[in-house]
TISE-127914 format. One line per field, with one value per residue (C-alpha): residue in three letters; y, x, z. Coordinates in Angstrom, 1 decimal, always signed. Last residue first. Layout:
<pts>
residuo	ALA|...
py	Y|...
px	X|...
pz	Z|...
</pts>
This chain:
<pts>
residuo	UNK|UNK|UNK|UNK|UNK|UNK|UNK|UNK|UNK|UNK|UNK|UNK|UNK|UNK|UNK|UNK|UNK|UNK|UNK|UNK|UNK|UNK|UNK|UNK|UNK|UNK|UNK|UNK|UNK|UNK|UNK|UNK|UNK|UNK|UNK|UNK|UNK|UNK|UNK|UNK|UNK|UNK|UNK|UNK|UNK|UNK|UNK|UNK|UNK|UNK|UNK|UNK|UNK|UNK|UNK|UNK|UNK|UNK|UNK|UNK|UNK|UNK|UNK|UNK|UNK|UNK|UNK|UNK|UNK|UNK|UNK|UNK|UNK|UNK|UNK|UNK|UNK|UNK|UNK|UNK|UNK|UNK|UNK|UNK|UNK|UNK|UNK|UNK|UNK|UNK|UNK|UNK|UNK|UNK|UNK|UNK|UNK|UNK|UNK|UNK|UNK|UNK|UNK|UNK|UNK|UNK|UNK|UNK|UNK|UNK|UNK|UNK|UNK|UNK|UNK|UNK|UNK|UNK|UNK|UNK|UNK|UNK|UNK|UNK|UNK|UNK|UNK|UNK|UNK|UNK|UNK|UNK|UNK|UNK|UNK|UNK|UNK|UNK|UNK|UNK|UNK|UNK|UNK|UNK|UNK|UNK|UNK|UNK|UNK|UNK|UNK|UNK|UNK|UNK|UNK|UNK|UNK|UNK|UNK|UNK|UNK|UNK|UNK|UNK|UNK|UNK|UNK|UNK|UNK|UNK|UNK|UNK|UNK|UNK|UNK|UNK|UNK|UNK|UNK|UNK|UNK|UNK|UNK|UNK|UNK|UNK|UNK|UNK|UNK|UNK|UNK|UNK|UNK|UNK|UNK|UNK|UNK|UNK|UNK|UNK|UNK|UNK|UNK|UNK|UNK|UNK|UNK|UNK|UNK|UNK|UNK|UNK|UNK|UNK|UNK|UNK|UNK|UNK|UNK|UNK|UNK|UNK|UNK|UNK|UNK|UNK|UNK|UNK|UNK|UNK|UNK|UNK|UNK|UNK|UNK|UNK|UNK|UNK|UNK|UNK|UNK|UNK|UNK|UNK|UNK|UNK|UNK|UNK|UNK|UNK|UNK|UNK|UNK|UNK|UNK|UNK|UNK|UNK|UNK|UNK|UNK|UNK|UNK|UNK|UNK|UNK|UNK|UNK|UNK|UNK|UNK|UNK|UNK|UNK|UNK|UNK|UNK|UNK|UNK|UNK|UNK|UNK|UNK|UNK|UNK|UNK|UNK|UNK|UNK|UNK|UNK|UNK|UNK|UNK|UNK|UNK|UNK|UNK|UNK|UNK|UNK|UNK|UNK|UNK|UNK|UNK|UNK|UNK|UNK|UNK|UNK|UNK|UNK|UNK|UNK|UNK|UNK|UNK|UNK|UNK|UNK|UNK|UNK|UNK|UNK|UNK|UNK|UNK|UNK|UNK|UNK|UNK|UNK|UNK|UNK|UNK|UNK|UNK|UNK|UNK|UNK|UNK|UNK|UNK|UNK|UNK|UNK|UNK|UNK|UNK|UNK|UNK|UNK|UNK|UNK|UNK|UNK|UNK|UNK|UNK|UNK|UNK|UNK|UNK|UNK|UNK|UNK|UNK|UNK|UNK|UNK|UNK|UNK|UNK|UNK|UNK|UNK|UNK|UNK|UNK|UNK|UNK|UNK|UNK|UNK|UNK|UNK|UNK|UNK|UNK|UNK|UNK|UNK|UNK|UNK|UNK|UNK|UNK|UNK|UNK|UNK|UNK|UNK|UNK|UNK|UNK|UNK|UNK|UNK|UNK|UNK|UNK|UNK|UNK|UNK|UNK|UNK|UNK|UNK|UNK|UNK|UNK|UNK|UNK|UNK|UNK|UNK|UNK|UNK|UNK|UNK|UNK|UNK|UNK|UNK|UNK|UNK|UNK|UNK|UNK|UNK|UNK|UNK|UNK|UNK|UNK|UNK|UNK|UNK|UNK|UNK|UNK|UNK|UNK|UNK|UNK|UNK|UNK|UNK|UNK|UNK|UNK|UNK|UNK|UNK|UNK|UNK|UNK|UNK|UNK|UNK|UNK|UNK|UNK|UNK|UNK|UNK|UNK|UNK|UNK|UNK|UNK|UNK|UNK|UNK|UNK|UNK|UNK|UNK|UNK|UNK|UNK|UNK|UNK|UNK|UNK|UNK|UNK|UNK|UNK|UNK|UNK|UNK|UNK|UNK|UNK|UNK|UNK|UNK|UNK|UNK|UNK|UNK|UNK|UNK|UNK|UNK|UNK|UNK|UNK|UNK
py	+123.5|+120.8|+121.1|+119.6|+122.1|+119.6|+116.9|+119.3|+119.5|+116.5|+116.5|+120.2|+118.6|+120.1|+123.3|+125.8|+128.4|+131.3|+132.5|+135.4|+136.0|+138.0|+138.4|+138.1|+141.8|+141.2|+137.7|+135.9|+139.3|+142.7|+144.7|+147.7|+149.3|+149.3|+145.5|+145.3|+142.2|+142.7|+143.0|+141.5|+139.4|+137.6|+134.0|+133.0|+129.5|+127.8|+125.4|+126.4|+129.7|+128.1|+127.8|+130.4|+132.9|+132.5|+131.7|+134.1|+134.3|+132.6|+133.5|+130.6|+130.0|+126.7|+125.2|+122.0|+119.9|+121.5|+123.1|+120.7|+120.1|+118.9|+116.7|+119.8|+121.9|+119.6|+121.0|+123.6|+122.7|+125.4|+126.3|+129.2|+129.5|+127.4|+130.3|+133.0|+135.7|+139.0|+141.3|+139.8|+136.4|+136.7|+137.5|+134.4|+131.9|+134.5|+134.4|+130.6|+130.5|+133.0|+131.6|+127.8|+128.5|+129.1|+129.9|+128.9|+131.1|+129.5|+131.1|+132.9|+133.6|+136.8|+138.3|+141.9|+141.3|+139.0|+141.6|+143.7|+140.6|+139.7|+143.4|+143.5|+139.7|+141.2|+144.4|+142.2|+140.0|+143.0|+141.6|+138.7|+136.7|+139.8|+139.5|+136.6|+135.9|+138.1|+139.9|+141.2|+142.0|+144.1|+145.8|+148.8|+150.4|+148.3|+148.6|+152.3|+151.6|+148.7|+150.5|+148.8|+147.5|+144.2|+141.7|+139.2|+142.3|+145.0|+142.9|+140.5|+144.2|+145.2|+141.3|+141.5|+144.9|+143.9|+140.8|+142.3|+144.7|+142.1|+141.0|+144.2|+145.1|+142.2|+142.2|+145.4|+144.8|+141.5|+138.2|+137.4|+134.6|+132.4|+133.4|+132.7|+128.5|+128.6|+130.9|+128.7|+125.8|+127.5|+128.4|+124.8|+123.9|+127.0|+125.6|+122.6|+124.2|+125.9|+123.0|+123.2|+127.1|+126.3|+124.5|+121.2|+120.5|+117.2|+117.2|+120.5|+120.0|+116.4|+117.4|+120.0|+118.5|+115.5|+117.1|+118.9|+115.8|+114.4|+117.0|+116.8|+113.3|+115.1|+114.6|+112.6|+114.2|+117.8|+117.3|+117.2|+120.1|+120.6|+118.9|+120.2|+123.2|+123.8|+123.3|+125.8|+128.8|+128.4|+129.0|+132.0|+133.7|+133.5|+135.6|+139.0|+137.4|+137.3|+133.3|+133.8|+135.5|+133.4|+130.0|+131.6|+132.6|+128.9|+127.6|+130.1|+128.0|+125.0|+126.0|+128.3|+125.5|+122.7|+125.2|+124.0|+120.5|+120.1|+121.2|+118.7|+115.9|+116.8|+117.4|+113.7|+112.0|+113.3|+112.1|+108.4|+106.0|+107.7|+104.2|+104.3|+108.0|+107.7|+104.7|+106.4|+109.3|+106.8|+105.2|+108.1|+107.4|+104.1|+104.8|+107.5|+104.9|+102.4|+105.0|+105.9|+102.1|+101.8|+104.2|+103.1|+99.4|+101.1|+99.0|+101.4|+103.9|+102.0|+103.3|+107.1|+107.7|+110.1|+108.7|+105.8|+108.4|+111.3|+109.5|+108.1|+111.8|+112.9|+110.1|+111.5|+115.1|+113.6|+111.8|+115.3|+117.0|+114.4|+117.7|+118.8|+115.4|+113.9|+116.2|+113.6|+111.0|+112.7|+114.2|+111.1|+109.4|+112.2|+111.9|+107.6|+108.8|+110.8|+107.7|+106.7|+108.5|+109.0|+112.7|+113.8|+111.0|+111.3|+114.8|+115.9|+113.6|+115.3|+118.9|+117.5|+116.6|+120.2|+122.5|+120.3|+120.8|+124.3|+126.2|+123.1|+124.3|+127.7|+125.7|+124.5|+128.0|+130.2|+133.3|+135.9|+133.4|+132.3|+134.8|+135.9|+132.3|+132.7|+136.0|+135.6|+137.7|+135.9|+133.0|+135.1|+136.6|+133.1|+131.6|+134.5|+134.6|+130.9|+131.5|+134.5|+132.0|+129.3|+126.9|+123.8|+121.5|+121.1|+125.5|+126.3|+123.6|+124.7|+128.3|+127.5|+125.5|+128.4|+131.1|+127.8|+128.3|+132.1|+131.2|+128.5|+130.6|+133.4|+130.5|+129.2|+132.7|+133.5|+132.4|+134.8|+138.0|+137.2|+137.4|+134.8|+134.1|+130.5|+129.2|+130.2|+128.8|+125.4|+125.7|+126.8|+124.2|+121.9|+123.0|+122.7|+119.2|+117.1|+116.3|+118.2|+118.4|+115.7|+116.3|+114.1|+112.4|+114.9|+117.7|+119.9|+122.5|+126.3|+127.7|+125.8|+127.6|+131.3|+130.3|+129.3|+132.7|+134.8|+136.7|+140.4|+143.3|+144.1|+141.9|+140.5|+143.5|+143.7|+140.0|+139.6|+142.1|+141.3|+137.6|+138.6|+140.9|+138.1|+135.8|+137.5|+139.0|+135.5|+133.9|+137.2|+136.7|+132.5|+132.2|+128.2|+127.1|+125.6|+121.8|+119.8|+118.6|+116.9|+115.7|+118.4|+118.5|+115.6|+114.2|+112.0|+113.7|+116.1|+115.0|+114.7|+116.1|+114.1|+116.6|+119.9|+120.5|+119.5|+121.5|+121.3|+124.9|+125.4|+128.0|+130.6|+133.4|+133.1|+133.0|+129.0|+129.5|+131.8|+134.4|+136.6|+138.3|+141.5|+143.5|+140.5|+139.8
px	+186.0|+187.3|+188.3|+191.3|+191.5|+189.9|+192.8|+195.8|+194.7|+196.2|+199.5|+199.4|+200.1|+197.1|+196.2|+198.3|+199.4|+199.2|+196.9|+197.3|+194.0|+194.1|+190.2|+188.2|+187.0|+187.9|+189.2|+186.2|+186.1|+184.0|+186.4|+186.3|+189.7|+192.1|+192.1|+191.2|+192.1|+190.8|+193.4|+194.6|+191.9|+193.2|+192.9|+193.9|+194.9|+194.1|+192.8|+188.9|+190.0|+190.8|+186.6|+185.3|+187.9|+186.8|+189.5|+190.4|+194.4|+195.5|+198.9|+200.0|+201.6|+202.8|+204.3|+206.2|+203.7|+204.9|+203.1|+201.5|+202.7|+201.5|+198.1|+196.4|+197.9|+196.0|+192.4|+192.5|+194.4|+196.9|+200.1|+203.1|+206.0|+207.9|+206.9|+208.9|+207.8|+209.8|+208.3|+210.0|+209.1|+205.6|+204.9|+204.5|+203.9|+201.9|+199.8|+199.8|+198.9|+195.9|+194.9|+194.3|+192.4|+191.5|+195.6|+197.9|+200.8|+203.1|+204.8|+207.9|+209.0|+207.8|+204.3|+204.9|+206.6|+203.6|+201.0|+203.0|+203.6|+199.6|+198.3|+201.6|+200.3|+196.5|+197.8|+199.7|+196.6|+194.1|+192.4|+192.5|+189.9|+187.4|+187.6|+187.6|+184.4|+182.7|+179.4|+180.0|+183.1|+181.8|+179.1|+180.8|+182.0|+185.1|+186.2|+187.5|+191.3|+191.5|+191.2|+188.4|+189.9|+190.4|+188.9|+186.1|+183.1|+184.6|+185.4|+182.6|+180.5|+182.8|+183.0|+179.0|+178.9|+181.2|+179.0|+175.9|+177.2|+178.8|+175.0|+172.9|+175.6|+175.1|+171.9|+171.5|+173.5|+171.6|+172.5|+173.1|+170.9|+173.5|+176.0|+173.6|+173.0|+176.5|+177.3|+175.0|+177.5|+180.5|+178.3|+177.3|+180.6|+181.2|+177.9|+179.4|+182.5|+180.0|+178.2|+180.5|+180.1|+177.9|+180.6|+180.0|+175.9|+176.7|+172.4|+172.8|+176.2|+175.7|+172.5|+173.5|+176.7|+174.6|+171.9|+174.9|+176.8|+173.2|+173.0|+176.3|+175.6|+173.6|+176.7|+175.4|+172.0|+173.9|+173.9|+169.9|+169.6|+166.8|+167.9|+171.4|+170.3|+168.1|+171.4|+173.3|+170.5|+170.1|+174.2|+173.6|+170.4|+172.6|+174.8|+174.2|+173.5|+177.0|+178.6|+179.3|+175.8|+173.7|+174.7|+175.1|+171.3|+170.8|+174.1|+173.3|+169.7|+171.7|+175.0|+173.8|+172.0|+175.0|+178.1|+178.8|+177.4|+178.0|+182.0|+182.3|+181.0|+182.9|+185.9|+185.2|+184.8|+187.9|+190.2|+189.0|+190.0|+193.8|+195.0|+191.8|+192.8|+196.4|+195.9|+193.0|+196.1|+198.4|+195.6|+194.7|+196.8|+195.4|+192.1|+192.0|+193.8|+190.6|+188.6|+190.1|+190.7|+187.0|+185.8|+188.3|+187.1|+183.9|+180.5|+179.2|+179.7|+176.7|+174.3|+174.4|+173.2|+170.8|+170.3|+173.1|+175.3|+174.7|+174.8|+178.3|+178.9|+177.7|+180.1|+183.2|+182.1|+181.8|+185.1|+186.8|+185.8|+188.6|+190.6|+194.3|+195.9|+192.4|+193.1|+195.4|+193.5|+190.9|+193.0|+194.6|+191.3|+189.5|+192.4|+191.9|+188.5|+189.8|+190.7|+187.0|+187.0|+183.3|+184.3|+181.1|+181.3|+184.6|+185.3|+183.0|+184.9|+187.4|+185.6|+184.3|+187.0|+189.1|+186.0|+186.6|+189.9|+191.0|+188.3|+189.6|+193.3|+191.8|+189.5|+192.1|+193.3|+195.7|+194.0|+193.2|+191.9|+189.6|+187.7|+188.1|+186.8|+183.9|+183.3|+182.2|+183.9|+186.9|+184.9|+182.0|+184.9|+185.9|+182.7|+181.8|+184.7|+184.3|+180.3|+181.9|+184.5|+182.4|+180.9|+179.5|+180.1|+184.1|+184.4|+181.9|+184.1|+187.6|+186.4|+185.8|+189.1|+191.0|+189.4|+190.1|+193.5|+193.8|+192.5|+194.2|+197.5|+196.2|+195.7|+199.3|+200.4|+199.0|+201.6|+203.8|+201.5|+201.0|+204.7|+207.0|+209.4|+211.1|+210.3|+206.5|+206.6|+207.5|+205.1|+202.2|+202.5|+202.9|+199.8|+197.8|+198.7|+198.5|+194.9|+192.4|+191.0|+193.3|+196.1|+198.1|+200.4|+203.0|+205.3|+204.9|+202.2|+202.9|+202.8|+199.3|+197.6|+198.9|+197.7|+194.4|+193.5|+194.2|+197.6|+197.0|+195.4|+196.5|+199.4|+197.9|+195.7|+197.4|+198.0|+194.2|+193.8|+196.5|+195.7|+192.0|+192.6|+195.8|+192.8|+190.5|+192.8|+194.2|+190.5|+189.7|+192.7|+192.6|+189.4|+189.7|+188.9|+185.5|+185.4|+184.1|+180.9|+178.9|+178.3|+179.0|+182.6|+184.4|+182.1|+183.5|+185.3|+182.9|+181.8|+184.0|+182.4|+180.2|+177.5|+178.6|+179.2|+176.5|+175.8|+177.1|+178.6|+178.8|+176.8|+178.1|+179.7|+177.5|+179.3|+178.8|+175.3|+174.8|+171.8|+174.0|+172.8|+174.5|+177.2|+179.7|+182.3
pz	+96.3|+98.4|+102.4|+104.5|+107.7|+110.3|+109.6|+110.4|+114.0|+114.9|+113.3|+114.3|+117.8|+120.0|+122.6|+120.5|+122.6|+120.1|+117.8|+115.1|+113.0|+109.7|+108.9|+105.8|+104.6|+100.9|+100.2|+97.9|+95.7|+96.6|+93.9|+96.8|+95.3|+98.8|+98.4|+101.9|+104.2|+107.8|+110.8|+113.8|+114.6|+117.9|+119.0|+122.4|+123.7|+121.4|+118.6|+120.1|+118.1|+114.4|+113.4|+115.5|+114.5|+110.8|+108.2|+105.9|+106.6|+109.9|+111.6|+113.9|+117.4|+118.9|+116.2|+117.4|+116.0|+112.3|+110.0|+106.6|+103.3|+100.1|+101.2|+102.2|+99.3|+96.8|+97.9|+100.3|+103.7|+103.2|+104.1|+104.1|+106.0|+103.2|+101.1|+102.9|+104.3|+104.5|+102.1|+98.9|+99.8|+100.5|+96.5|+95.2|+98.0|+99.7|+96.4|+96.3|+99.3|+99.4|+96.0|+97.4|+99.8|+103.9|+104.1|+107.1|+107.9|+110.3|+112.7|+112.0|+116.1|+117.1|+116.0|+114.8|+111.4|+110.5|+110.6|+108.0|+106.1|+106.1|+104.8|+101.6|+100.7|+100.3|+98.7|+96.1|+95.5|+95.3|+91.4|+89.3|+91.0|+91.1|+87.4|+86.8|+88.2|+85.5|+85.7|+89.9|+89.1|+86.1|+87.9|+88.3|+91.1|+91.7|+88.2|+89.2|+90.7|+88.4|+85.1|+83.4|+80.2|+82.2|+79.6|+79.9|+80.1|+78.4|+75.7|+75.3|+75.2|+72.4|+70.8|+70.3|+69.2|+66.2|+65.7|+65.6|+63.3|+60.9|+60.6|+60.4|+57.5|+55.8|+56.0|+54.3|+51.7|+50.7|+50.0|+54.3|+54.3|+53.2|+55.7|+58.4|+56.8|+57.3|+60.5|+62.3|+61.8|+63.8|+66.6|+67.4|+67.8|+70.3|+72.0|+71.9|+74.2|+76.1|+78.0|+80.5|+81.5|+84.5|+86.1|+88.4|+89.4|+88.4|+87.5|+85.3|+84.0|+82.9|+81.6|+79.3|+78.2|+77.5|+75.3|+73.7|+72.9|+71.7|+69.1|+67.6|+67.0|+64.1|+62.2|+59.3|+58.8|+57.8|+53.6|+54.4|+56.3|+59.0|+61.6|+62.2|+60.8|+63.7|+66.1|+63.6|+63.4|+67.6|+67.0|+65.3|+66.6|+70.1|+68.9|+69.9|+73.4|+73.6|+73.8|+77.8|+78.3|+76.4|+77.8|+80.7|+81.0|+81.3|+83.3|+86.2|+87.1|+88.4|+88.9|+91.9|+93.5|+92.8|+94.5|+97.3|+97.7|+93.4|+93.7|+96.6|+94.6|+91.7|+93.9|+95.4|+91.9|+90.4|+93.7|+92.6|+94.7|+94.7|+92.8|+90.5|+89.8|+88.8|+87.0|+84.6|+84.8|+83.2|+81.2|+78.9|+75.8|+76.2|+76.7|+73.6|+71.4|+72.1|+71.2|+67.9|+67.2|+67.7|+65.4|+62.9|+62.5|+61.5|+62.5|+64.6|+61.5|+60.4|+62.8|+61.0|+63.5|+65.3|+68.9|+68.9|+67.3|+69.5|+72.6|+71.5|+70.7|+74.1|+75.9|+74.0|+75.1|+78.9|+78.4|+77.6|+81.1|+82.2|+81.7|+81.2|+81.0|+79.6|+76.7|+75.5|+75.0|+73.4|+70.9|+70.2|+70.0|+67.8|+65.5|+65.1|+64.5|+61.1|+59.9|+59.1|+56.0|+55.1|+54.6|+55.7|+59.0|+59.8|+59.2|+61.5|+64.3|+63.6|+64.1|+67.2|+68.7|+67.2|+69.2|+72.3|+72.4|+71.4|+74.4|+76.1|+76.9|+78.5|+80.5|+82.3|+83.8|+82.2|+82.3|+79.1|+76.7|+79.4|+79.5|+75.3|+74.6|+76.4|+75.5|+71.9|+69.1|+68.4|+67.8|+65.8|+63.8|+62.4|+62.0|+59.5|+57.9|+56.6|+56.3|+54.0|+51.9|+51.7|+54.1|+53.0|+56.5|+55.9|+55.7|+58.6|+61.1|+59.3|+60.0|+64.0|+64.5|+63.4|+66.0|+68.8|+67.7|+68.4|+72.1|+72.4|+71.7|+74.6|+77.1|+76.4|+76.4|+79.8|+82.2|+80.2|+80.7|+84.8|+85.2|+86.4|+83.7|+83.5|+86.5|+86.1|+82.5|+83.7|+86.8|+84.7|+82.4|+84.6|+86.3|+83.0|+82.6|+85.7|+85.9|+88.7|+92.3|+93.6|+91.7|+89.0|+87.4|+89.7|+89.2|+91.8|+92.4|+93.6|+89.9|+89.5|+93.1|+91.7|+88.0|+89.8|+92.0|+88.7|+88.4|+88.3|+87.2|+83.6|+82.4|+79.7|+78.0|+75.4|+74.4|+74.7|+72.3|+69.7|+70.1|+69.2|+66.1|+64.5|+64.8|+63.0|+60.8|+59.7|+58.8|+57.2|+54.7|+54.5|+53.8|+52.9|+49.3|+49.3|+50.3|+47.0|+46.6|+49.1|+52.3|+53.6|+52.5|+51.1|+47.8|+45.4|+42.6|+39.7|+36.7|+33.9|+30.5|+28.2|+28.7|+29.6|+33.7|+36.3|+38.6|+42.4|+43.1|+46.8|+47.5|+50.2|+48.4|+45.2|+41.7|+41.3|+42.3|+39.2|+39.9|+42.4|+45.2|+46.0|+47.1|+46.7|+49.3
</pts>
């Protein structure tokens, strides 16, 4: 890193050289990055310190807290081609690993790796658009930085998978159109394809890039033999789980449905402030400086596409009313270019500093905010659980299990134990065996556990974790609140204060009642 501007463009950081050499000498080969000139050498040092900084931290801090409510729920799920609330992937890879080791800190390895990957995806974004070696570094450390990427680098849930996958689409696709080597669609097709297993999230990136295109161009890539063979590869490669959801009638369709009932208000105005929360609001100059250089640099015209997969990310999110943080994975993209046209800017000491400063403060409060560095006994009076839902997903699941075995040794008989969700199961399931209950006590009407299992008809009595006396009482006989779940560290989570009801005389066959416990959410 120089200490200063330079007045030769080949001796500046983050100018591609693109004089002419003496006359009668050989000109340069055809253009592969940007547009033009020749890719800059990759920045292989800071590139490997940033990522060996963020797999050392998440890595660290790996088996603090707990499990998270969705690694419980994937352990519990057999192998199948897929779920009603979600593809087969991610479970299976939380089943495999939980039957191997079943720790919170193995389960997250997978999410931990695409983290790191997602750091190497950014460079190779700054470095094929004109980057050099400090826009390289740059994009690197603003990854590993950001708190998105840090959140779910630390659980295995499906967004962990697509903090890799939706940064690598688009960098293919990149390729495609400043390379103008149309082979590098076939790659956004496999990728595509196979991302469906974890997410059909994917099809709505594919969908913005078609926007893109139409919107921006360049139109005569819509003549490319290899833009179709990449999407026809990504149909096939996704057909199985296509099959999957045509035969269910589309299981997909009713989460998102039921995902926009419960949660649509919320999603609606949480997905703006999100979109500077999640990156660090340190940041947001840098990936406003990529989307404005999208239209504002010449060597850039090609991939404007980007553009429109934002647009639609944005509006998908907002009128789906699904996850607030959908959008992120282009803002990630988006991120990655800023650092180009930021990297340039940077020719004096001064900025530098100011710059690499933003970003260290940026990745301290990410930090603090994705990561449990809180000691658990305390994070209850901050406002960290309140900041980060996985946080207060992560936290009291032991004490939880420990409150419903001690109710359970007083009622006679091993009644059933039915959850309200997904992570009271799968917790029980986990660590109910140890205190005396075992998992095939244990059920749940939540999403896929409705349709796994189900108690009896010749149950007459049942223990009821988080659901409302109103709801199970007119079910029997008597209802009785035994108890009310405490996590002993005031993390105000989905569980805390819900009631452990024990019924008995059971006025129905279960095979009746079972029906009036299937929810989605």
């Amino acid at each position: 890193m120089t200490t200063g501007s330079t007045s030769n463009p080949a001796e500046r950081p983050d100018v591609a050289s693109a004089h002419p050499g003496p006359r009668g000498a050989p000109t340069s080969p055809p253009a592969v990055g940007a547009g033009r000139g020749r890719l800059e050498p990759l920045a292989r040092g800071p590139l490997i310190a940033a990522m060996l900084a963020l797999a050392a931290v998440l890595a660290a801090t790996s088996n603090a807290y707990g499990y998270h409510r969705d690694e419980l729920y994937f352990r519990m799920l057999d192998p199948a081609w897929g779920y009603v609330d979600q593809p087969p992937l991610t479970p299976l890879i939380a089943r495999t690993l939980a039957s191997i080791v079943d720790e919170p800190w193995f389960l997250h390895v997978p999410a931990i790796l695409s983290a790191v990957a997602a750091v190497l995806v950014a460079a190779l974004i700054a470095r094929e658009v004109g980057g050099a070696r400090r826009a390289q570094a740059l994009a690197a450390w603003t990854a590993a930085a950001s708190a998105f990427p840090i959140i779910f680098g630390h659980v295995l849930v499906t967004s962990s998978l697509d903090l890799v996958v939706w940064p690598l689409v688009c960098l293919f696709a990149i390729r495609a159109l400043l390379r103008s080597d149309g082979r590098w669609w076939i790659a956004v097709g496999v990728v595509a394809g196979l991302a469906s297993y974890n997410k059909l999230l994917v099809a709505v990136l594919l969908a913005g890039l078609g926007v893109g295109l139409l919107a921006f161009g360049p139109w005569r890539e819509l003549r490319s033999p290899w833009l179709w063979g990449g999407v026809a590869i990504a149909v096939v490669l996704a057909l199985p789980n296509l099959a999957c959801q045509v035969a269910n009638d589309w299981p997909q369709s009713a989460m998102g449905a039921a995902l926009a009932e419960n949660d649509g208000g919320e999603t609606r105005w949480l997905m703006w402030p999100m979109l500077l929360l999640l990156v660090g609001p340190l940041l947001v100059p840098v990936w406003v400086a990529g989307l404005v250089g999208l239209f504002r640099r010449r060597a850039w015209r090609d991939i404007r596409l980007l553009v429109g997969a934002l647009v639609v990310a944005l509006v998908f999110t907002f009128v789906g009313s699904s996850q607030f943080y959908y959008p992120l994975g282009v803002v990630q993209v988006l991120l990655a270019l800023g650092c180009v046209p930021v990297a340039e800017w940077m020719r004096t000491r001064a900025r530098r500093a100011v710059v690499w400063a933003a970003v260290a403060v940026n990745g301290a409060i990410s930090a603090v905010i994705a990561l449990p560095l809180v000691p658990v006994d305390v994070v209850g009076a901050t406002s960290l659980p309140a900041i980060n839902q996985v946080t207060r997903d992560t936290v009291g699941w032991p004490e939880y299990v420990q409150q419903v075995a001690d109710v359970a040794a007083d009622v006679p008989g091993d009644p059933p134990i039915v959850a309200a969700n997904y992570g009271e199961a799968g917790a029980l399931d986990r660590f109910g065996p140890a205190l005396g209950v075992s998992a095939d006590r244990v059920f749940s009407g939540h999403n896929e556990l409705w349709f796994a299992a189900r108690p009896t008809d010749g149950a007459d009595a049942a223990i009821f974790v988080g659901y409302s006396p109103a709801f199970v009482g007119p079910l029997f006989e008597s209802c009785e609140v035994r108890r009310l779940l405490d996590n002993d560290v005031d993390v105000d989570n989905e569980e805390q204060r819900l009631p452990i009801t024990v019924c008995t005389g059971m006025r129905m066959p279960w095979s009746e009642a079972w029906p009036r416990f299937a929810h989605l959410d």
